[in-house]
N, C-alpha and C positions, 0 to 999 in steps of 0.2 A: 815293864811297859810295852804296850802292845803298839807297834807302828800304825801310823794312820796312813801315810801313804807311800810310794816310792821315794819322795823327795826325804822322807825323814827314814827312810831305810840307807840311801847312798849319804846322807848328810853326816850319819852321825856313825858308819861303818869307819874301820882302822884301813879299810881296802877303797875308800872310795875316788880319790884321784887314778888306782888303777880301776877299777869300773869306769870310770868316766873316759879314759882313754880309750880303753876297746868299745867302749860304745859311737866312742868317735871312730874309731880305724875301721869296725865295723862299715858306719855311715861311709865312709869315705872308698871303702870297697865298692860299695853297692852302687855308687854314686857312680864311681868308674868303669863298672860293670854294666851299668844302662849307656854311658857315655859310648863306650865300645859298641854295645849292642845296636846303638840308631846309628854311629856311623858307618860302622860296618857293612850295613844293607846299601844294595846297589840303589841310585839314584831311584831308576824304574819301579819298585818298590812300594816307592812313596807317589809319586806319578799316578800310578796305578789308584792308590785309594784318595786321592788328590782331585781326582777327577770321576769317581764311581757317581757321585750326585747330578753332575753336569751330564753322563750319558742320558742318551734316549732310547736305549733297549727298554728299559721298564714302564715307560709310560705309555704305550700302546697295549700292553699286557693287562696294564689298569684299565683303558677304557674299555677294551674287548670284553670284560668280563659285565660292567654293567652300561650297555648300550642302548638301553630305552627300549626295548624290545621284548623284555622277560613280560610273560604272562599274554602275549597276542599270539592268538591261533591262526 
């Protein structure tokens, strides 16, 4: 019998409550692995890209390039 999908490959294995476990300790790594990783980062960090939309360095950069002016001699 050829499996049709994952669910009936872990369903009907002699191993599949240990599959299912390291697929969870796996998940539960990764999970605390990101956990770590945003708190870790100093406040400023986030501050930083927090506020990248609200600056006004780039919006003058936009108008300067099309200022109604292209094409008069």
């Amino acid at each position: 019998m050829i499996p049709q999908s994952f669910r009936d490959i872990l369903s009907n294995g002699e191993n599949a409550g240990l599959l299912q476990t390291i697929a969870l300790l796996l998940f539960i790594i990764f999970f605390l692995g990101i956990l770590y990783f945003v708190f870790s980062r100093p406040k400023k960090y986030y501050d930083d890209a927090a506020n990248a939309p609200l600056d006004d360095d780039n919006i003058d950069d936009e108008h300067d390039e099309d200022d109604g002016t292209a094409g008069k001699l």
